[in-house]
N, C-alpha and C positions, 0 to 999 in steps of 0.2 A: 504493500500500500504506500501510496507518496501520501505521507504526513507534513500536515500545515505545521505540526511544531513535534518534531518526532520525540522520543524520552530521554535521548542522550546524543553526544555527533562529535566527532572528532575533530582537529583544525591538524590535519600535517599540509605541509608543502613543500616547496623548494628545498630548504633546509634539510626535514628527512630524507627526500628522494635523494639529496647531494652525500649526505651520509652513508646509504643505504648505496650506493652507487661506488662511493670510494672503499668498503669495505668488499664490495663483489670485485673492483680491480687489484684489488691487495694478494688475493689469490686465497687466504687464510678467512674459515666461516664459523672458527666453532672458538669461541672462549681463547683467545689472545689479548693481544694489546686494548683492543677495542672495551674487552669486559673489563678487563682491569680498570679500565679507565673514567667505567661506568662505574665501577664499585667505590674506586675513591672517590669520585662527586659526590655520589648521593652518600657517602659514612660522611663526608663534611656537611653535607644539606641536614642529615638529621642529627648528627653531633654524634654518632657511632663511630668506637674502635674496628670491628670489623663489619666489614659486608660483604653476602656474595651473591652473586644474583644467580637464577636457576629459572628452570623452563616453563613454571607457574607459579602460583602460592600456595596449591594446594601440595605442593612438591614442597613447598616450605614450610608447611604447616605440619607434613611427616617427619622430614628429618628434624625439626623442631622438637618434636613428641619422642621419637628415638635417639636424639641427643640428650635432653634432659632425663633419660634413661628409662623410659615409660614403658611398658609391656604387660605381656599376660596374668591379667591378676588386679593390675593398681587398674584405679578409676581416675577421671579428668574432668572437673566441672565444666560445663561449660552452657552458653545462655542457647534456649531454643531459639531461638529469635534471630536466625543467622542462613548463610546458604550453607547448607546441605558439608560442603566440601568441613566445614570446622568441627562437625560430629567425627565425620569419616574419617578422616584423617588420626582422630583416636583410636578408630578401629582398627586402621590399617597395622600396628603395634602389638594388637591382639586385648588393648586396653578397653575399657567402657565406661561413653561419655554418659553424665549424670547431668540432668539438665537443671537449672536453679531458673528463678524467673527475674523479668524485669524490675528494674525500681519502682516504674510508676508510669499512668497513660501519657504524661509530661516526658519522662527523660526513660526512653527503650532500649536502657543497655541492662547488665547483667546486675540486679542487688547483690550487695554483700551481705545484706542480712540474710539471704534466699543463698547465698555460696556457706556461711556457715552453717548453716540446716541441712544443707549437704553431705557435710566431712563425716568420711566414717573411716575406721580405721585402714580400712585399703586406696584411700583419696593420696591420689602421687601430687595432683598438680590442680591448677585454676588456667584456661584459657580463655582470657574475655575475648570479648570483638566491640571496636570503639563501632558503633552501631551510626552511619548515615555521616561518621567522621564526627561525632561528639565525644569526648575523652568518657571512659567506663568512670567509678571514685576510684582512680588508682592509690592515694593515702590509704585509705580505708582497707582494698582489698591486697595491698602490699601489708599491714599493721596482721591482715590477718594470716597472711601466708606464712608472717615470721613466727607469730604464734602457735601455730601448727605445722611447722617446718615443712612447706609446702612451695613446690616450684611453680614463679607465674610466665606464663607464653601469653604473648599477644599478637593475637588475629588483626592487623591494621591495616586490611586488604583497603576499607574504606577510609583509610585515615593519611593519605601521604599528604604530609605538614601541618596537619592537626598538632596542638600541644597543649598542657596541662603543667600550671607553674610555674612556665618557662623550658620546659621538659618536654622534646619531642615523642609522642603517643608513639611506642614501637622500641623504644627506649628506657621503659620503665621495670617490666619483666628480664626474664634473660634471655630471651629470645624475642624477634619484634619480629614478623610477616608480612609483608607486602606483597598488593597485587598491581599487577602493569596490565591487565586484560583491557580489553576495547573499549569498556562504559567506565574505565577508570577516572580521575584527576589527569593521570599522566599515561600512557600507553605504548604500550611496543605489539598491541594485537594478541600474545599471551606471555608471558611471563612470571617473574614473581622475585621478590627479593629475602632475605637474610638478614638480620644485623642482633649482634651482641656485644657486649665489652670485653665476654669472658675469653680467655685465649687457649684457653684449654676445648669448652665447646667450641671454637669457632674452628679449631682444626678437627673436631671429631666432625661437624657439619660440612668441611673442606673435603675428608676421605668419603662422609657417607654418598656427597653429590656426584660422585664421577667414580663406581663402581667399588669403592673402598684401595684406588689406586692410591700410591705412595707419590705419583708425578704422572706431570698432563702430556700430553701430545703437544702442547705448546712448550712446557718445560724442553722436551727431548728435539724440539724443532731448534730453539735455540741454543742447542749444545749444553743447556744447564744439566743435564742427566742422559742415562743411557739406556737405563731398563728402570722396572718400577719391580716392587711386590705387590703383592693385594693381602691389607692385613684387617678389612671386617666384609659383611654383608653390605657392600654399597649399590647404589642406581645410579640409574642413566637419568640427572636431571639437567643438564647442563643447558645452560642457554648459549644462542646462538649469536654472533658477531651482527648479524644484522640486528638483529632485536635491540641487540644491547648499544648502537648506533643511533635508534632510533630515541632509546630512553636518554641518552646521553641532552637529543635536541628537546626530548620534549621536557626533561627537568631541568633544562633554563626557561623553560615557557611558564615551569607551574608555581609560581609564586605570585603571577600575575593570573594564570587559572581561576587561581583560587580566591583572590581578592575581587573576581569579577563574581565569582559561585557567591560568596557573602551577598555583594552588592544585589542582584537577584534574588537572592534568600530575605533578605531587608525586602525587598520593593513585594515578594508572594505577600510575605508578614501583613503587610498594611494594607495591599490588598485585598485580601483574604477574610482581615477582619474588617473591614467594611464592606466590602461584598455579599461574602457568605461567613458569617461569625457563629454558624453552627459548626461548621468545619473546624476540626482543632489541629492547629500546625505544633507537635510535638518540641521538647529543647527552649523552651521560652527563656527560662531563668539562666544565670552564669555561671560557664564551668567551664574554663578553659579558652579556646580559641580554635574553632574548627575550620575542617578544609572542605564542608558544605559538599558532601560526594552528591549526596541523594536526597531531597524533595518530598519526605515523608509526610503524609496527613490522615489526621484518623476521621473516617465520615461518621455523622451522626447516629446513635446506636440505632437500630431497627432499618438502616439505608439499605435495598438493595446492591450489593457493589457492584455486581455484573453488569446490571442495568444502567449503573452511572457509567463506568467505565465505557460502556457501549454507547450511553450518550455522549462522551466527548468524545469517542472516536467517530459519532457523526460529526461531529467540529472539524475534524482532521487533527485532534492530537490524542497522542499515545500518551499510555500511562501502565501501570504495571504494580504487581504487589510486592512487597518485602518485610517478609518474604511468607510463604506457611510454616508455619512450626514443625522443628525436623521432628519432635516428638509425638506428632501427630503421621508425621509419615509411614508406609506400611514396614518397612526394614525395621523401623524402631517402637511403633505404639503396642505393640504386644508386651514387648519385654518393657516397655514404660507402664502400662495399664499395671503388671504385675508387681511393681512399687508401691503402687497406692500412691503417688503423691501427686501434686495439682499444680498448675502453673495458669492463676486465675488473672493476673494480670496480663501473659505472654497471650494467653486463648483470646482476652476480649481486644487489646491491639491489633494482634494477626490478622479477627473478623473482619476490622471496622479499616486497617491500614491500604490505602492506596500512592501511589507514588508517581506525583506531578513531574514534567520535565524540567532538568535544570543542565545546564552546558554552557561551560563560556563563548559560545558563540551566539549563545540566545538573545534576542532584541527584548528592551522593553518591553515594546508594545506587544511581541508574542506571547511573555506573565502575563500582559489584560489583557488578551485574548482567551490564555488560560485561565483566570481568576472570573471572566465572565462567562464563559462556558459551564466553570463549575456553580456559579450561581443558577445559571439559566436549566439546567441537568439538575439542581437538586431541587429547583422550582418544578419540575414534572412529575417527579418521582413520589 
């Protein structure tokens, strides 16, 4: 469908193509000069000792989980209220993820009062997800990680430049995750990145990305080695010289990204509530400094959503939800159902959650097109 105001849109040009062109004459495609060069930008862009970037975030989100030594047996909190990929990825380890609920229909990241009702004596770890790029209470859920000697990972697929304190989101836990995928802040079409301070994980997450070798095809290219070992169970996550060319241009672009995503999130806000001020725009109050990924709003309890949703795709704009609760998914609501426990906050968000477009290439006048749409669609309904 050609949408009047689609849900999200990329801005590459010249730049990336010129990138993306000098790395295909170079002769060299997989993790050289290029990634290196991607990994130091961005550990100085978010104040990280190390970084490595890898072939998505869901590739980041495993070795993450099997760096912090997670496996068969331990559990991993983590919020339903997330895509799919931040349960899985516990699983992949052979661990199981225990779902806590949000703080509140205001701020849809993970409670810490809902992660300590959690902990039972096989809980390894707490993974939040800074939710739509709002910071989780990392004071709070760090106070209790040390209380319960409990490792924290963060999922900041949604959060590249987000921060909290002065503290880039992703930098807080011992492992930070990022996603580069297409509807991102910043993009390379799929990817994902790495960052810790610790130097010890950051070389166990070095051998796990590239097969559990000791040295790269790029080490043995430029004469620094000659053969490798292979001394764990590692994967194939490696990203590739293009991608990492591409992320190289588009994390000079996203700081100005994102001060436009604000500006647009300010102009829905006012909008919205003069327009339609049944509609509740989530994140009101202050916490932090977000990088405004995604456009979340909860429609009024009893709304049709399919219906709205269908009404403003007669408008011509797309919208979308975020997300349904993995704990309601069929992989996971059996063995959740047989917990007993409830996630009354996460169910009535998930119902009522629809997700307006937001991109920094969006005009003005496309939010009042969007803000009166959603007036005029929830005037029907």
């Amino acid at each position: 469908m050609d949408w009047r105001v689609p849900l999200a849109d990329i801005d590459f040009g010249i730049a990336e193509e010129e990138a993306v062109g000098k790395v295909i004459r170079s002769g060299w495609l997989s993790m050289g000069e290029v990634t290196k060069g991607f990994e130091q930008e961005f550990a100085a862009f978010i104040g990280a000792k190390h970084t490595l970037a890898v072939t998505n975030a869901t590739a980041a989100l495993h070795l993450a989980c099997l760096a912090a030594g997670i496996g068969p047996g331990d559990e991993v909190i983590v919020p339903s209220l997330t895509f799919v990929a931040t349960a899985n990825a516990v699983r992949y380890t052979g661990a199981t993820p225990v779902f806590a609920d949000v703080e509140s229909l205001d701020w849809l990241n993970i409670s810490p009062a809902s992660i300590e009702a959690c902990i039972t004596e096989r809980t390894r770890a707490i993974l939040v997800v800074h939710y739509a790029g709002f910071p989780c209470d990392m004071p709070a859920i760090m106070d209790i990680a040390r209380r319960h000697n409990l490792t924290v990972l963060e999922d900041s697929a949604h959060a590249i430049g987000s921060t909290l304190a002065g503290r880039t989101l992703g930098t807080w836990g011992a492992v930070g995750c990022f996603s580069f995928f297409s509807n991102k802040n910043m993009t390379t079409g799929e990817g994902g990145m790495l960052a810790t301070d610790d130097d010890a994980l950051a070389e166990r997450l070095r051998i796990l990305r590239s097969h559990g070798m000791t040295s790269l095809s790029w080490d043995r290219h430029k004469g620094h080695a000659y053969t490798y070992d292979v001394v764990d169970l590692g994967y194939n996550y490696r990203i590739d010289e293009m991608r990492a060319a591409l992320g190289r241009v588009q994390l000079g672009k996203l700081p100005g990204y994102n001060q436009r995503r604000q500006h647009l999130t300010s102009l829905y806000r006012e909008l919205l509530t003069e327009l339609a001020p049944e509609v509740q725009m989530p994140f009101g109050e202050e916490r932090g400094a977000s990088c405004y990924h995604i456009l979340p709003v909860l429609l009024p309890p009893g709304t049709d959503r399919i219906h709205f949703m269908e009404g403003l795709k007669s408008h011509g704009i797309q919208t979308s939800i975020h997300y349904p609760p993995v704990h309601q998914f069929q992989i996971y609501h059996k063995e959740w159902q047989q917990r007993g426990a409830s996630l009354p906050l996460t169910e009535e968000a998930a119902a009522r959650q629809v997700t307006l477009p937001l991109y920094p290439t969006m005009r003005e006048e496309q939010v009042e097109w969007v803000a009166q749409a959603v007036k005029e669609t929830l005037g029907f309904l």
